[in-house]
C-alpha positions in Angstrom: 88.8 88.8 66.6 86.3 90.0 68.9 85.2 93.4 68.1 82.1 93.8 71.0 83.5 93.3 73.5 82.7 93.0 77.6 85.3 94.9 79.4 85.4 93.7 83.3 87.2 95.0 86.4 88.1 93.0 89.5 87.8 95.2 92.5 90.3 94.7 95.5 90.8 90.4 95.3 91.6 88.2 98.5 95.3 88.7 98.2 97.9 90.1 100.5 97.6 93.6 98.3 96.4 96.0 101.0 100.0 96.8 102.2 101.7 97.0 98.6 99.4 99.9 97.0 97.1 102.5 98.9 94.5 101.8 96.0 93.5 98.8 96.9 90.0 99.6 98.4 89.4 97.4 101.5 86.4 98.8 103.1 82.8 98.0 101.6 82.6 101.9 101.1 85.9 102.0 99.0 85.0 98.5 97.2 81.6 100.2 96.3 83.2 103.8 95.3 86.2 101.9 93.0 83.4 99.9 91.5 81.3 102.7 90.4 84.9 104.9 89.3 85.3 101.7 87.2 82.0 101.4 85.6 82.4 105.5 84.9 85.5 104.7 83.1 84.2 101.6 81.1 83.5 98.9 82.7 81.2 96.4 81.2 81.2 94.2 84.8 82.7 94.7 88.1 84.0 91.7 89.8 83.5 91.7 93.4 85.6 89.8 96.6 85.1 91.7 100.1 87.5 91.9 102.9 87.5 92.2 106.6 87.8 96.1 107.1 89.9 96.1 110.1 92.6 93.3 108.8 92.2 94.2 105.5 92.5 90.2 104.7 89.5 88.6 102.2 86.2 87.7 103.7 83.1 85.6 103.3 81.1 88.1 105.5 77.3 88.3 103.8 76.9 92.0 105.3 79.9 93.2 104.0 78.6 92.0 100.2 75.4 93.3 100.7 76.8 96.9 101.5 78.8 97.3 98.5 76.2 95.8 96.1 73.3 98.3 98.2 76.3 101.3 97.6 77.1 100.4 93.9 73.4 100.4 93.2 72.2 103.5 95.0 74.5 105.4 92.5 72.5 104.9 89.9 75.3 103.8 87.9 74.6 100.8 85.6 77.5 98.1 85.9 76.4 94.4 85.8 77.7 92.8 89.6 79.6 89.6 89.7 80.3 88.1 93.0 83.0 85.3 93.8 82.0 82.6 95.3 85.3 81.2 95.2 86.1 81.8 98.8 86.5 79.3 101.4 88.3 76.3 98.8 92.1 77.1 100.9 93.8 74.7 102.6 97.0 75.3 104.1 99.5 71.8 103.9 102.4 72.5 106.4 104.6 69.3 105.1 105.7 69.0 108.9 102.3 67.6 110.0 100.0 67.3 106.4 97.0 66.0 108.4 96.6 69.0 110.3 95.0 72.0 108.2 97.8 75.0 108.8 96.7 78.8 109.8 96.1 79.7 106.2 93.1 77.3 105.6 89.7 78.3 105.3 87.9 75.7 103.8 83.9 74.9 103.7 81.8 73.1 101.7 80.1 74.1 98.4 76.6 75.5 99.8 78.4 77.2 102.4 80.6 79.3 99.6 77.3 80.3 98.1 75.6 81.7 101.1 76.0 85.7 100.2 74.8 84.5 96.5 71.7 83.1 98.2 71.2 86.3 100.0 71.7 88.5 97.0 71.3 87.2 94.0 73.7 89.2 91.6 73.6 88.3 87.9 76.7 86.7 88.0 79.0 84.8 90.3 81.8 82.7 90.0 82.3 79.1 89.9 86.0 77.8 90.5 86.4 74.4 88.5 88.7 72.7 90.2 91.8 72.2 92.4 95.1 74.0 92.2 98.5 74.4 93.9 97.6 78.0 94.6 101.6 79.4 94.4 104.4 78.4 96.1 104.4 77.3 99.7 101.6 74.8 101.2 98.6 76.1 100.2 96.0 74.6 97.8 92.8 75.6 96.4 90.4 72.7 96.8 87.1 72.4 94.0 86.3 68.7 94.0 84.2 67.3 90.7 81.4 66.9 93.1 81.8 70.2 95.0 82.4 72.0 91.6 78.5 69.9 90.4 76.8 70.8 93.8 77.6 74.3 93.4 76.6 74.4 89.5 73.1 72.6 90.3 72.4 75.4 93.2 74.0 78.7 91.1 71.5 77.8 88.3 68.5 76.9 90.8 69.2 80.4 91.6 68.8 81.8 88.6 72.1 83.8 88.9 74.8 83.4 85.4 78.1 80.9 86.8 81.2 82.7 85.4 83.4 79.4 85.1 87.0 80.0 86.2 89.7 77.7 84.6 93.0 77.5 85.7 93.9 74.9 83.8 93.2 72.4 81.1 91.7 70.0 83.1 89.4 72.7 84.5 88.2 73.4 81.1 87.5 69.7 80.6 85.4 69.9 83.8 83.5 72.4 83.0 82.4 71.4 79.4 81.8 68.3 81.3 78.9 70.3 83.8 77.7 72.1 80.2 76.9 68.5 78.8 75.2 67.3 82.0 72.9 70.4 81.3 73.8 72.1 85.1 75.3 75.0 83.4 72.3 77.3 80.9 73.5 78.4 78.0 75.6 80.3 76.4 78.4 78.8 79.2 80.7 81.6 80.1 84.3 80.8 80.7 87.0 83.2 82.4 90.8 81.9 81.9 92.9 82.4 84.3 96.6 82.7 83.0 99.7 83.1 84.8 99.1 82.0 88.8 101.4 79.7 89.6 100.7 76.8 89.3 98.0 76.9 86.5 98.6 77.8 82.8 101.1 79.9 81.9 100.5 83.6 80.1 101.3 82.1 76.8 99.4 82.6 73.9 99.3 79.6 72.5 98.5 77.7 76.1 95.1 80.6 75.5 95.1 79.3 72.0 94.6 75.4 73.3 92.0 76.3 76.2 89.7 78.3 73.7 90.1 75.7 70.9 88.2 73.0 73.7 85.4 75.6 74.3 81.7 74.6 73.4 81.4 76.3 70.1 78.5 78.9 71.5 81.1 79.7 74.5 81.1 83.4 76.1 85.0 84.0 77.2 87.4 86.1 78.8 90.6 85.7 79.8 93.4 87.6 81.7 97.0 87.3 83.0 98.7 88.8 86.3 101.2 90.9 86.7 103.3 93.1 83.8 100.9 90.5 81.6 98.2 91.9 82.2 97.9 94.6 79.2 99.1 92.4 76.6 96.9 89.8 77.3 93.6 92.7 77.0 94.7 92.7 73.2 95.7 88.3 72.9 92.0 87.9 74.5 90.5 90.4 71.9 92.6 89.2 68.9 91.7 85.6 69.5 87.8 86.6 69.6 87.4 87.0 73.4 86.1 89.1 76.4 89.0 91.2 78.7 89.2 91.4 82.6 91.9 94.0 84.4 92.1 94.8 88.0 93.4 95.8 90.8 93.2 91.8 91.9 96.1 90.6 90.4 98.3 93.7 88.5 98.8 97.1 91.0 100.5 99.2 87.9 99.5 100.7 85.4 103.1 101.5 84.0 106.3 100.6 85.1 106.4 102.2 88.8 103.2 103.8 88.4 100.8 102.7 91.0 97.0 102.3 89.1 93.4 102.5 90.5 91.0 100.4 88.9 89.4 103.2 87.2 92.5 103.9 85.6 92.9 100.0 84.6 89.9 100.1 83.2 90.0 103.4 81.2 93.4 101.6 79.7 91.9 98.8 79.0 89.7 100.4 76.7 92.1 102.6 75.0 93.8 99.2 73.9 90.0 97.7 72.7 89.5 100.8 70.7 92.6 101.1 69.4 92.3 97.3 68.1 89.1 98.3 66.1 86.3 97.5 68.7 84.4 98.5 71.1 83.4 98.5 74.7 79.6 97.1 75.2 77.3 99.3 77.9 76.1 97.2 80.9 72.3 95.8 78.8 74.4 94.9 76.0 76.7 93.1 77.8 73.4 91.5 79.4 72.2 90.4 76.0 76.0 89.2 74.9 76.2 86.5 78.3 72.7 85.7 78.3 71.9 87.7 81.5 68.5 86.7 83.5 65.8 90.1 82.5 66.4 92.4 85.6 
């Protein structure tokens, strides 16, 4: 069991969420302002995606990053920023012509998905290890071994901490794999990724398999979507791991009760606490992952 424990909350997400709950934020103002309600209620980390404020669909846009980490940090509240840098791996596969890329795709190359983490520098962003039939339908999500090293080699040049996000088994493998080839500095930090089709299931002893390949100094977390998402705060604790909730992948907090993020996160907590630990403040969560000094 994991009784310190780095409580963090993904923001808004890429998904097609906007219409489903009025609490996903979509502008970089409501990003920023659910990001600091967050940190207020707990959060260790806030996990940041942007979108385009008049479609509401996810973006790569530098400016719009740049806003919400300028907002978050002219608060003066102390939350530890990690930025994906997991968009632009989709390609969309219509079966009726495979060659050509379909409406949905938005694929570029692994320098080009780090641009904003160039600009900014955060002290965390993610890496995405791999490739993955991203749900039903035709789309994919496309991390290559060598895209997946080329971004490692540049996230660490930067001096910014790769959060590495697994999927699968075989993105696990990869990833010790870019630990053992020194591009990742140590202590590597994993994030699991339960439940999205087609990856690995929510099922505690699939989580039981992927931590039992970590590198034995390993930082982890782990979360599932959906109705899963609660449970699996107290499966990651139990088995001696970190927690994520948000707004990106679960929009409930109860059944038919629409949740912010702040709210997620303030649950969250309640669950930590009730286990016997605790939630760790923004510098000891530095100290836990092996933050770069601010």
């Amino acid at each position: 069991m994991n009784t310190e424990v780095v409580l963090t909350c993904a923001l808004t997400g890429a998904g097609d969420t906007t219409r489903k709950s009025e609490h996903v934020p979509v502008t970089p103002k409501e990003i920023a302002e659910s990001g600091i309600e967050a940190a207020m209620a707990g959060a260790t980390v806030v996990h940041i995606h942007v979108r385009d404020p008049e479609t509401g669909q996810g973006s790569r846009q530098t400016s719009y990053y740049a806003e919400v980490v300028e907002r978050i940090e002219a608060s003066g509240v102390d939350v530890i920023l990690n930025l994906t840098a997991g968009m632009g791996g989709d390609l969309d596969v219509p079966d009726s012509d495979p060659l050509t890329p379909g409406p949905a795709t938005d694929l570029v190359g692994a320098k080009e998905r780090l641009v904003h983490i160039e600009q900014i520098r955060p002290e965390i962003c993610t890496l995405d290890c791999g490739t993955l039939n991203f749900g039903d339908g035709s789309s994919i999500y496309i991390g290559t071994p060598e895209m997946v090293r080329r971004g490692a080699e540049r996230i660490k040049h930067l001096g910014v901490k790769p959060e590495l996000e697994t999927f699968d088994t075989g993105q696990v493998w990869l990833a010790n794999q870019l630990y053992a080839e020194g591009l990742l500095d140590g202590p590597p930090l994993y994030q699991l990724c339960m439940g999205i089709p087609y990856g690995a299931p929510a099922e505690p002893r699939v989580l039981q398999g992927m931590v039992d390949m970590l590198p034995a100094n390993a930082q982890w977390a782990s979360f599932a979507i959906g109705r899963m998402q609660f449970p699996w705060v107290a499966q990651s604790v139990l088995l001696g791991g970190h927690v994520r909730v948000r707004l990106e992948d679960n929009l409930y907090l109860a059944k038919g009760l629409k949740a912010t993020n702040a709210q997620l996160t303030a649950k969250a907590k309640e669950i930590i606490e009730l286990l016997g630990a605790r939630v760790l403040t923004p510098d000891e969560g530095r100290a836990k992952l092996g933050l770069r000094t601010r």
